[in-house]
C-alpha positions in Angstrom: 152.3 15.8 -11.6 153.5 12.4 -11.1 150.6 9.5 -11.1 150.4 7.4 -8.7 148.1 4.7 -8.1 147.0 3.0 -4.5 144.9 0.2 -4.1 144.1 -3.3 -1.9 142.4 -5.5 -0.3 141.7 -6.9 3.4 143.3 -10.0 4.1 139.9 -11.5 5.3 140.5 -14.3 3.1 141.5 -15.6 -0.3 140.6 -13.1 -3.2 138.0 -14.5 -5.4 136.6 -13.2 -9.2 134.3 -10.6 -7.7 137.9 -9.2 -6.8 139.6 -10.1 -10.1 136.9 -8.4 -12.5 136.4 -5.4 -9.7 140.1 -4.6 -9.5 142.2 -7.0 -9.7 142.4 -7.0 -14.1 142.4 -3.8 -13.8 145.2 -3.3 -11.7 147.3 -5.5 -14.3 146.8 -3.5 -17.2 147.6 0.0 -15.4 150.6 -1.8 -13.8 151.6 -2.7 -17.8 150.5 0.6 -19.2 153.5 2.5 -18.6 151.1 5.6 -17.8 152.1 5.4 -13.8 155.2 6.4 -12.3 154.4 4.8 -9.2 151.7 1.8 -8.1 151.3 0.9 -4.4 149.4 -2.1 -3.7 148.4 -2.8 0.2 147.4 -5.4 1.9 144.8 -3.8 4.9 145.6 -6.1 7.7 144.7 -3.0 10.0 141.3 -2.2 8.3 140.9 -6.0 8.5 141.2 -6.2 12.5 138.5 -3.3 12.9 136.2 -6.0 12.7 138.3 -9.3 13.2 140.1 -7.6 16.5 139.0 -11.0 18.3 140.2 -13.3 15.6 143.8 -12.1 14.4 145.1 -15.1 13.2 142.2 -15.0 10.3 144.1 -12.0 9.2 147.7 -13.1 10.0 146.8 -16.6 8.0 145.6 -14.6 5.0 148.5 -12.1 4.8 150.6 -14.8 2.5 147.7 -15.8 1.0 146.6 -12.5 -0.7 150.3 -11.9 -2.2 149.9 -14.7 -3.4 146.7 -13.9 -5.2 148.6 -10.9 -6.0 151.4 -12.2 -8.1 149.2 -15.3 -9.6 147.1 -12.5 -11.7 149.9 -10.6 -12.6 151.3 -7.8 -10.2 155.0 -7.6 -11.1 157.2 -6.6 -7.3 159.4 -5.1 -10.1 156.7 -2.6 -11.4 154.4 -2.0 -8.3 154.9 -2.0 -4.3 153.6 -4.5 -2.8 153.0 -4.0 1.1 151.3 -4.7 4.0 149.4 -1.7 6.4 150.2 -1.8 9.9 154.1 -2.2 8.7 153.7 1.2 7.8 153.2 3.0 11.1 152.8 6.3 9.9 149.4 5.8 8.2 148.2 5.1 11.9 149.3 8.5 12.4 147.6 10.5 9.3 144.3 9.0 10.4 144.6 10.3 13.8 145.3 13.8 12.0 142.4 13.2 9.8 139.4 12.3 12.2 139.5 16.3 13.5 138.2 17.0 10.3 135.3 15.0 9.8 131.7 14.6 11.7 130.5 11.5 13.5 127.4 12.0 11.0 129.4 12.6 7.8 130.2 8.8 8.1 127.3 7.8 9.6 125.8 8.5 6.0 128.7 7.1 4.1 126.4 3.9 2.0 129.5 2.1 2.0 129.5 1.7 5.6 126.1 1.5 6.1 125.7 -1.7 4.1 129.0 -2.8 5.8 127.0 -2.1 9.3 124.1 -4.1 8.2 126.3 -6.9 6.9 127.8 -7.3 10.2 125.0 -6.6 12.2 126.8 -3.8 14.0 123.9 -2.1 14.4 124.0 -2.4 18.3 127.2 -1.9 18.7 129.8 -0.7 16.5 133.3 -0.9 17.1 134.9 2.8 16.5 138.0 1.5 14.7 135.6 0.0 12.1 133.0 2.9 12.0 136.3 5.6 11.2 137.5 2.8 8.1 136.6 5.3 5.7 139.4 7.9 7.5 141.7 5.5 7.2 141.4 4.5 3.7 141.9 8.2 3.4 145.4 8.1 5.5 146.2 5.3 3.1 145.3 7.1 -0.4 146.9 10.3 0.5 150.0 9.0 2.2 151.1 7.7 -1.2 150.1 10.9 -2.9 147.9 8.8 -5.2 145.9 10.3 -8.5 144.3 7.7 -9.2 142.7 4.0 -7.1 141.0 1.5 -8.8 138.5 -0.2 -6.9 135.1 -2.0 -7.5 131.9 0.7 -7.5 130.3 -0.3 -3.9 133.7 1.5 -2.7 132.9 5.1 -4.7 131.6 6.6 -1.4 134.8 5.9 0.2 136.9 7.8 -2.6 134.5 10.3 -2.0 135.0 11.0 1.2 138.3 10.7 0.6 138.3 13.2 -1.3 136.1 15.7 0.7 139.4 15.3 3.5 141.7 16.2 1.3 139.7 19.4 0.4 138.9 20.3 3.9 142.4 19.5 5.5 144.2 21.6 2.1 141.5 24.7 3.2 142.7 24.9 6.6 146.8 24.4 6.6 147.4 25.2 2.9 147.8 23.2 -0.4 149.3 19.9 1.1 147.6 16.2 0.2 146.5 15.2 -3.7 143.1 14.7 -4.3 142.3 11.0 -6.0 140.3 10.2 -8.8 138.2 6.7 -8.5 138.9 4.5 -11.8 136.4 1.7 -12.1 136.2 -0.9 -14.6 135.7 -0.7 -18.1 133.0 -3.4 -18.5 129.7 -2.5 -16.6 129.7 -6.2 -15.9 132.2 -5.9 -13.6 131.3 -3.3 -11.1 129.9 -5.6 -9.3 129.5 -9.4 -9.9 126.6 -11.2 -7.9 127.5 -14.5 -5.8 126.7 -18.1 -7.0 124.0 -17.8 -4.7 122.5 -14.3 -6.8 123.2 -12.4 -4.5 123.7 -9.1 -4.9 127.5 -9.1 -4.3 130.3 -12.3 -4.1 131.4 -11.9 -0.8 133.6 -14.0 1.1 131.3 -13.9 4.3 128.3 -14.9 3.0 130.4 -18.3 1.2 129.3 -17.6 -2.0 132.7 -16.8 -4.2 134.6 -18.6 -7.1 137.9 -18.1 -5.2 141.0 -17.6 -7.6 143.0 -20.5 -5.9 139.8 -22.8 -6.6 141.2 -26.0 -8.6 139.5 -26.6 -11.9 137.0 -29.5 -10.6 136.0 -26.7 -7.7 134.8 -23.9 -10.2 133.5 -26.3 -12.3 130.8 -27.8 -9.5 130.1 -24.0 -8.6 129.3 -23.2 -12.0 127.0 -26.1 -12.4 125.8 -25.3 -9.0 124.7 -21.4 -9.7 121.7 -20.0 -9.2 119.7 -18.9 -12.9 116.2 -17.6 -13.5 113.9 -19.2 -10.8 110.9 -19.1 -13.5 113.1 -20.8 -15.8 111.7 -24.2 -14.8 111.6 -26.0 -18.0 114.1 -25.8 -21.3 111.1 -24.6 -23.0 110.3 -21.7 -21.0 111.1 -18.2 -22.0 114.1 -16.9 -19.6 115.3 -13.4 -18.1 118.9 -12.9 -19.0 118.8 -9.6 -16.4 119.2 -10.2 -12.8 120.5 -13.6 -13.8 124.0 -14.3 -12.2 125.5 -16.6 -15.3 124.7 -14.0 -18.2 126.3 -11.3 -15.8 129.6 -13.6 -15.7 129.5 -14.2 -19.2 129.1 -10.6 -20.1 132.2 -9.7 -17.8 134.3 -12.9 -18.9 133.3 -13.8 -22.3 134.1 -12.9 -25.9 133.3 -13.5 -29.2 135.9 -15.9 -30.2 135.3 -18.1 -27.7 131.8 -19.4 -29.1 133.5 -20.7 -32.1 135.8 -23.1 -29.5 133.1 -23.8 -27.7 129.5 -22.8 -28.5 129.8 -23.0 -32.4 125.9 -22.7 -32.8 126.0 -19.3 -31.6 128.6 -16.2 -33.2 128.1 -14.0 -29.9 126.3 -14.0 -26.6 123.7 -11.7 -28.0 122.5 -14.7 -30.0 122.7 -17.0 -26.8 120.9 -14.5 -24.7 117.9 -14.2 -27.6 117.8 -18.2 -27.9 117.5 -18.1 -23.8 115.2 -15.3 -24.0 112.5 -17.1 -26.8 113.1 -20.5 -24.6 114.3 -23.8 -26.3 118.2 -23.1 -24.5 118.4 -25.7 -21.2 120.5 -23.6 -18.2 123.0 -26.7 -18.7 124.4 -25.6 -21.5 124.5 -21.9 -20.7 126.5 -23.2 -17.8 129.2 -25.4 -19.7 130.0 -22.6 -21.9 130.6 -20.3 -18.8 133.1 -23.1 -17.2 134.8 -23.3 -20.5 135.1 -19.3 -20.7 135.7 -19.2 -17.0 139.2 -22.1 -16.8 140.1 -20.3 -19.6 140.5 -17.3 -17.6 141.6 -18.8 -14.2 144.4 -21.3 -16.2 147.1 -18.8 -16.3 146.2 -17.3 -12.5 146.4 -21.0 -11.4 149.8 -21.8 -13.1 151.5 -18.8 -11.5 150.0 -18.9 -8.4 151.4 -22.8 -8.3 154.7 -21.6 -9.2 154.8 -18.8 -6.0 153.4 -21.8 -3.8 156.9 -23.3 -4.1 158.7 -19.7 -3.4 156.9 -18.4 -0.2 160.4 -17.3 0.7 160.4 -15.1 -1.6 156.9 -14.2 -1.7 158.2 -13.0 2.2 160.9 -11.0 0.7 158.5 -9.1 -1.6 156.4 -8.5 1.6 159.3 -7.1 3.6 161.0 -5.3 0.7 157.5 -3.3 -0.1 156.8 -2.6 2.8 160.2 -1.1 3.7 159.6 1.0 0.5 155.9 2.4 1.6 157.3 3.3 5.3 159.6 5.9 3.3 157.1 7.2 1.0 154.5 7.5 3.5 156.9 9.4 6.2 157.6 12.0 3.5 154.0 13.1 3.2 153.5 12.4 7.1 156.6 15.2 7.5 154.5 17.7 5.2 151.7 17.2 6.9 153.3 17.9 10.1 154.7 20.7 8.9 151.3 22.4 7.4 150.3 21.6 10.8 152.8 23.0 12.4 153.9 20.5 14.7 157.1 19.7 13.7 158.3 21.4 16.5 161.6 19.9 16.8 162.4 20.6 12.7 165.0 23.6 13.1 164.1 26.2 16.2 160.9 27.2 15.4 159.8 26.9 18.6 162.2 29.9 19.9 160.4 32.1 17.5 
């Protein structure tokens, strides 16, 4: 069987390092592991209006942005399909297909949208295009055919569900749509990185992201700005290490080497979190070290994303291109679909019969 990989994001702004350590690295190193035959990368303008249907030109203004996001971390047009969703018209289509086969209360227990629900306060009232998002990431996995999407972990109940589709809509018309399999970051660190704020997750409503565009001077004043232990009052006290947002960072961004450039008194982070841990370590320098580990990171995103800045052009003709290329792929499986179904009524004269 071929693997396949799809994946994205919704253009509801620029992609910050809650995205980068969630998917985003992740996506780089399958893209360069030569074990993929095909990677599909989508930018969910559609899942994006569900909730922003009043506001388009938040999503229309964030299109160019995210492909640019894109290509500053690493995606290569050359290796993996970049696209954007509601240019591919058939997806619209699958979801229709798909809804038949699911209950108003399966995805009424979905977590993922509950949280989403609560985060939007759409308990009142919720729009239906947004409360059937799960169905449509579903039209969008199996249109591609993919085996395998890497996202961050709060998105495991969608793959699930996903998946139970695929199942139910392969049990009723025959063997048709690949089932995925969720790939989630290596480092436990980065299932799911907190805000600056320590809250539970970066998110670009809540304004509390180190956005991947953000000039050096920016992260740096975030950084010194984050939230540590509250009972860490004094550089004498004992600290907690767990549930404190800049030891998770440095335990998804950091590595050994890096103390010797810039934290000699320490070999690893083990060491720094003991020293933190006993008390004596002042949050200041805890913090420097992260903004030295952290610019390392973000230098090379920064230098490439500059460089696309002055080639939006092209970035336009990446857009169009991938998107040209999704159309096809996704028609295919829209035509087998159709056909398990058995409404391609015009294919042939199987109507006379």
């Amino acid at each position: 069987m071929r693997q396949i990989i799809l994946t994205g994001d919704r253009p509801t702004g620029r992609l910050h390092v809650g995205h980068y350590v969630g998917s985003l690295k992740e996506r780089v190193i399958l893209q360069n592991s030569g074990k993929y035959d095909e990677i599909n990368i989508m930018i969910a303008d559609a899942q994006a209006l569900t909730d922003n249907a009043e506001h388009p030109e938040k999503v229309r203004q964030n299109i160019l942005q995210v492909a640019l996001d894109y290509l500053a971390v690493g995606i290569d047009p050359e290796k993996s399909c970049i696209f954007i969703q509601s240019m591919v018209p058939e997806l619209t289509e699958l979801t229709f297909y798909y809804m038949n086969l699911v209950t108003v209360s399966r995805v009424q227990r979905n977590p993922t949208v509950k949280a989403e629900i609560r985060q939007r306060n759409f308990e009142a009232s919720i729009p239906v295009g947004f409360f059937c998002y799960p169905i449509s990431q579903a039209a969008d996995i199996t249109a591609f055919g993919a085996t395998a999407v890497p996202v961050g972990e709060d998105q495991k109940p969608m793959l699930e569900q996903c998946r139970e589709i695929v199942r139910k809509f392969n049990e009723v018309y025959g063997e048709t749509l690949v089932e995925p399999e969720i790939v989630l970051p290596s480092n436990s660190a980065c299932l799911r990185l907190p805000g600056i704020d320590g809250k539970a997750k970066m998110s670009k409503s809540l304004g509390n992201c180190i956005y991947l565009s953000d000039d050096e001077e920016t992260v740096r004043k975030k950084i010194m700005s984050m939230y540590t232990d509250p009972t860490h009052l004094k550089k004498s006290d004992p600290g907690h290490v767990e549930g404190n947002p800049v030891f998770t960072y440095l335990d998804a961004f950091c590595r050994d080497e890096q103390f010797a450039e810039y934290l000699p008194d320490y070999a690893n982070l083990d060491e720094l979190k003991e020293h933190y841990q006993r008390g004596g370590l002042g949050d200041v320098t805890v913090k420097k070290f992260l903004n030295s580990v952290m610019q390392e990171e973000l230098r090379p995103i920064r230098e490439r994303r500059a460089y696309w800045e002055q080639r939006k052009p092209e970035v336009l003709e990446i857009l169009k291109e991938g998107s040209a290329k999704a159309e096809r792929r996704a028609a295919a499986t829209l035509a087998r679909v159709r056909h398990a179904m058995m409404i391609d009524y015009f294919d042939g004269d199987a109507l006379l019969h």
